[in-house]
C-alpha positions as CSV (number, residue, x, y, z in Angstrom):
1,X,39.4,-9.9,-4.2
2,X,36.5,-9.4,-6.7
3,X,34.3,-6.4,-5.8
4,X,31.1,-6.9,-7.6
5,X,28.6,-3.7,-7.8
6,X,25.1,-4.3,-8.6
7,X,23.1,-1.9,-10.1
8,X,19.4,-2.3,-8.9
9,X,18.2,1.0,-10.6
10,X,18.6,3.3,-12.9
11,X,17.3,7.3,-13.5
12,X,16.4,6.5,-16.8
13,X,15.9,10.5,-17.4
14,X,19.4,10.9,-16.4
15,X,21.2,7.8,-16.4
16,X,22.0,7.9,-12.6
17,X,22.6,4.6,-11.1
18,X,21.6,3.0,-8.0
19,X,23.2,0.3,-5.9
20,X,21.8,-1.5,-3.2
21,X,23.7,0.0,-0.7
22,X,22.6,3.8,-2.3
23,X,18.8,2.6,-1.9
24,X,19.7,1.0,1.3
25,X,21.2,4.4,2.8
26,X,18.7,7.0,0.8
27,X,15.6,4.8,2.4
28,X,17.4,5.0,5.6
29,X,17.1,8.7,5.3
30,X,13.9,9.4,4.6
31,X,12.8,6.8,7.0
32,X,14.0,8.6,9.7
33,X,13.1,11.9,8.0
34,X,9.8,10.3,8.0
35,X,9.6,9.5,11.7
36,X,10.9,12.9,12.9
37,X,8.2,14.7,11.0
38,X,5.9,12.7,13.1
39,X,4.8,9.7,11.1
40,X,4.3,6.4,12.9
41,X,2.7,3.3,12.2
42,X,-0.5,3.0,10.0
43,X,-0.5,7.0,9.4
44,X,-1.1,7.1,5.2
45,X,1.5,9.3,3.5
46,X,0.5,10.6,0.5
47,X,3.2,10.8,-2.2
48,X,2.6,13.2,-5.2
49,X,5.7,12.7,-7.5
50,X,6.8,12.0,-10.6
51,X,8.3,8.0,-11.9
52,X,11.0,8.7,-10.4
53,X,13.6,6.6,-8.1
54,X,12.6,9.5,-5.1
55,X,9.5,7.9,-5.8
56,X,10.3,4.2,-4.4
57,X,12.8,5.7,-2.1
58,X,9.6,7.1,-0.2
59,X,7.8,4.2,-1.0
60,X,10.5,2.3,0.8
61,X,10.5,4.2,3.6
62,X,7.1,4.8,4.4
63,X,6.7,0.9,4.7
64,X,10.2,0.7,7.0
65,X,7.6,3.1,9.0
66,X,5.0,0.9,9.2
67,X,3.1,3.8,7.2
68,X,0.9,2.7,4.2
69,X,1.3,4.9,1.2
70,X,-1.3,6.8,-1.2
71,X,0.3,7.3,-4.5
72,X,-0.5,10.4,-6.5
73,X,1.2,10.0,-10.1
74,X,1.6,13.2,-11.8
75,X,0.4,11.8,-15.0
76,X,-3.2,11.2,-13.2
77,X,-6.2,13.3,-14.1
78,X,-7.5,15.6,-11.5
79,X,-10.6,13.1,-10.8
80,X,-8.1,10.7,-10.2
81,X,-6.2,12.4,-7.6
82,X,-8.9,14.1,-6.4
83,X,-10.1,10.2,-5.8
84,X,-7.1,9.5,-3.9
85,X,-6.6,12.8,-2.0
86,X,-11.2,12.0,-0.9
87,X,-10.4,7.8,-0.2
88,X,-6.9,7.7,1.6
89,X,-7.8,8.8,4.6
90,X,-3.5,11.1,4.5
91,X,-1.7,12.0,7.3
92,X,1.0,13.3,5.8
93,X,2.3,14.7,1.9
94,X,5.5,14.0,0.3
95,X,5.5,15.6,-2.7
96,X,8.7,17.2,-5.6
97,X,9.8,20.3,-5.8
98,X,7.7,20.7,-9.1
99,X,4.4,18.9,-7.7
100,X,4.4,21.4,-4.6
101,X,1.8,24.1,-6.4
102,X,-0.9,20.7,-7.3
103,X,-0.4,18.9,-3.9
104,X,-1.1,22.6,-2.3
105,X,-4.0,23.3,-4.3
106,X,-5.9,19.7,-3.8
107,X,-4.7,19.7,-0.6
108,X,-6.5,23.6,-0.3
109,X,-9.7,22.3,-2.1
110,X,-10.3,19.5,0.4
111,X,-9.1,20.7,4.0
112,X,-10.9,23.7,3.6
């Protein structure tokens, strides 16, 4: 028997490789990570991350949700994301461990 593994992505910051069935499972997760926080069908989720393969997990899952997402790229300016947190209309943030202090603050700026 021949097993064949395809790789369908690759961290390219630290060579970490992704099968189907890894995406498959990690998109499963957040998915229903997703849905127990309370996010059902057409809510937005705003995702302020990084290029990263967490990135498209969420991505992923979010449309397994039936949730539309708003994408918030580290790499934008602030008028930018300040365009995205005014248009998308969020229900809910997704964000890295290293984004959490920018999501908080635009998040602060435009709920208050």
């Amino acid at each position: 028997m021949v097993v064949c593994w395809c790789i369908v992505q690759v961290n390219g910051m630290t060579g970490e490789m992704f099968t189907f069935r890894d995406v498959d499972n990690a998109v499963r997760r957040t998915a229903s990570g997703l849905c127990r926080l309370g996010v059902k069908r057409g809510d937005v989720v705003m995702c302020f991350a990084p290029n990263s393969h967490d990135f498209v997990f969420v991505l992923l899952a979010a449309m397994c949700n039936g949730a539309p997402i708003a994408a918030v790229n580290s790499s934008y300016t602030a008028c930018e994301s300040t365009e995205v947190v005014l248009l998308s209309g969020w229900h809910s943030i997704v964000t890295s461990a290293k984004e959490v202090m920018f999501a908080s603050v635009l998040v602060i700026l435009f709920v208050c």
